[in-house]
Each structure stands twice: as structure tokens, then as C-alpha cells.
C-alpha positions in Angstrom: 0.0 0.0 0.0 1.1 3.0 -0.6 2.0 6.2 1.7 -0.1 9.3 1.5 2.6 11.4 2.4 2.1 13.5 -0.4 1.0 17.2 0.3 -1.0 16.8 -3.2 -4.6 17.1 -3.0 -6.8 14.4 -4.7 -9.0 15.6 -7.8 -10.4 12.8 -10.1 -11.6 9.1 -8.6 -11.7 7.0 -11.4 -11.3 3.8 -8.9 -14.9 4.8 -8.0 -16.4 3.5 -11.4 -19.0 0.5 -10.4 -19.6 1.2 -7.0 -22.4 2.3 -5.0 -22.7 6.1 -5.0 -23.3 6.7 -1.8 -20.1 5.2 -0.6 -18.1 6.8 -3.4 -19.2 10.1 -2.0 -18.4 9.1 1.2 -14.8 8.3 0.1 -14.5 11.4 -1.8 -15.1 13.3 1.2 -12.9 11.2 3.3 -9.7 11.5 0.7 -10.7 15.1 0.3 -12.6 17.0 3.1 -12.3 20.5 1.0 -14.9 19.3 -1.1 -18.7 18.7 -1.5 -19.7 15.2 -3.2 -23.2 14.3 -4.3 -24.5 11.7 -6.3 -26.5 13.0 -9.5 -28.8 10.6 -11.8 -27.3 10.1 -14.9 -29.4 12.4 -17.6 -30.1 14.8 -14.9 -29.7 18.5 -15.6 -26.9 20.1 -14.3 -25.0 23.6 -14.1 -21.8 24.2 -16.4 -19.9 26.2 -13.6 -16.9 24.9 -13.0 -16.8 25.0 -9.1 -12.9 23.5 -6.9 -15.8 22.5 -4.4 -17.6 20.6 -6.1 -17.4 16.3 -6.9 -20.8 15.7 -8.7 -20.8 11.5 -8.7 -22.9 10.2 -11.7 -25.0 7.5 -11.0 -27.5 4.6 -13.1 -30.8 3.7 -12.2 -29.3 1.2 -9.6 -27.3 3.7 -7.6 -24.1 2.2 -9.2 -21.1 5.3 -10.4 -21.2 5.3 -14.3 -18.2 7.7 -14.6 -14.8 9.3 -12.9 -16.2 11.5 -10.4 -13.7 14.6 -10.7 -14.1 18.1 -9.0 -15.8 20.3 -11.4 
């Protein structure tokens, strides 16, 4: 396993693809307590603003993450 020594702040979770949302956002939160995570259904309208606060996590019908969540 590897050390998170690293002062770099996480910004993208493709490792998140094919869970269950709600834990994704969970872990999102965890690795990166600056930002927000929410699960949105996929198709859902959404703003364009591009917000550093912000990890929208794209869900299916099942609850199941259907792409990288990234802040955005």
C-alpha cells in the first residue's frame, strides 16, 4: 500500500467506477474533506460552472457510479 505522504490534493476518482454512490461520495469526502460530493442521476440537468468545491458522482438507475467523479 502506498503512503499518503504526499502534500497533493486528490482531484479525479476513477477507482470509483462501479460502486455504490453513496459510498463513493463518502470516500471522496474522506480522501478530500475541501470538497462537496453528491451523487446525480445520470441524464439529470446540471449547471456548467466549473466549481474546486464541487465532486458531482454520476449514478445509473441502480445507484451504481457510471463515470470518474472529478471536482468540477
Amino acid at each position: 500500500m502506498a503512503s499518503s505522504t504526499s502534500t497533493e490534493t486528490k482531484n479525479s476518482w476513477p477507482e470509483l467506477v462501479g460502486t455504490k454512490g453513496e459510498e463513493a461520495a463518502a470516500t471522496i469526502i474522506r480522501e478530500n474533506p475541501s470538497v462537496k460530493a453528491h451523487t446525480v442521476n445520470e441524464g439529470s440537468f446540471v449547471t456548467f460552472d466549473m466549481r474546486r468545491d464541487r465532486v458531482r458522482v454520476w449514478i445509473d438507475e441502480h445507484g451504481v457510479v457510471t463515470k470518474a467523479p472529478k471536482i468540477g
